[in-house]
N, C-alpha and C positions, 0 to 999 in steps of 0.2 A: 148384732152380728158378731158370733166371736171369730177372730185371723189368727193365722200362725200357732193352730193346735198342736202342742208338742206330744203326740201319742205317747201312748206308756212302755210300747217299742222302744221306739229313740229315746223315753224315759232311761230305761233299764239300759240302753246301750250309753245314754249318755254318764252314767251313774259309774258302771263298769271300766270306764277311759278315764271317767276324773279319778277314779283311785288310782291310777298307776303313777297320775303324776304327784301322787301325794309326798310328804318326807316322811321318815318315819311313827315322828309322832302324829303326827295325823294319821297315819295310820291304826295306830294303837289306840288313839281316841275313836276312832271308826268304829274299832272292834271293841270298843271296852265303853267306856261312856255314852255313846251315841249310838249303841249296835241292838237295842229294842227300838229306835225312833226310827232307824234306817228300816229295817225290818219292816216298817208297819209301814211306811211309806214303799217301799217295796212293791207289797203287797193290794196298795190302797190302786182300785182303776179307774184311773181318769176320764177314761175314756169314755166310761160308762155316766160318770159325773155330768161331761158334755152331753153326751146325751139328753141329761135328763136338765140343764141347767141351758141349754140354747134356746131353748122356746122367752124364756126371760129378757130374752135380749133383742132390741129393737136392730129391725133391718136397714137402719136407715143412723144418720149420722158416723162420726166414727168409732172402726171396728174396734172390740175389746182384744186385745194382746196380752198373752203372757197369765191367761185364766189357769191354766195347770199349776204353774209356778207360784201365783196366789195361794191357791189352793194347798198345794204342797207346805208353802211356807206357814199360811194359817195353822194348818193343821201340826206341824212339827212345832209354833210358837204355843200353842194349849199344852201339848203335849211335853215340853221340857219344864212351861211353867209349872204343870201338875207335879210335876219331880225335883220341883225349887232348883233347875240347872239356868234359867234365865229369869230377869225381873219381869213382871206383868206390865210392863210400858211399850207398846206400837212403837212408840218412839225410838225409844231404847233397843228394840227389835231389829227397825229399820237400820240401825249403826251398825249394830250387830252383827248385820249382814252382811252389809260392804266392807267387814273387816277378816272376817273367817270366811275364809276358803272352802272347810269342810261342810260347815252347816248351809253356805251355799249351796255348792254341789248335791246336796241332798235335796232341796225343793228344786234341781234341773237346772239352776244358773250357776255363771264364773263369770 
């Protein structure tokens, strides 16, 4: 069972609000380094992912949370690796995250 589906709605609305409160180098990395990865996530529907990814998931035990945001994040962590902008370590990844603000903001979390 997946909870707390964050649509690609409140995606793109969510996305749109965390740049206002950026400074402005974040901003400029937005727009300059990170502005094909943003782009593609953007454009990428989750929505339609869930669709096609709920049957995989048992109804029973507890609910999966926060599958957009996986997703989002997998998909933006291939995708910088390919352009040698982060190392190939999960690990490394996961830090990574809880310290940028920006690349948060991008897979839907702050």
């Amino acid at each position: 069972m997946i909870k707390h589906w964050q649509t690609n709605q409140k995606y793109l609305c969510f996305l749109a609000n965390a740049k206002t409160t950026f400074d402005s180098s974040e901003k400029v990395r937005l727009q300059s380094e990170l502005a094909s990865a943003r782009e593609k996530l953007r454009l990428l529907d989750t929505d339609a992912a869930m669709r096609f990814l709920e049957p995989f998931y048992s109804y029973t035990g507890r609910p999966a949370s926060n599958q957009p945001q996986i997703l989002r994040s997998f998909i933006l962590f291939f995708f910088l690796v390919s352009m040698y902008l982060t190392s190939p370590s999960l690990s490394a990844w996961v830090n990574r995250l809880k310290s940028d603000r920006v690349l948060a903001s991008l897979i839907g979390c702050l």
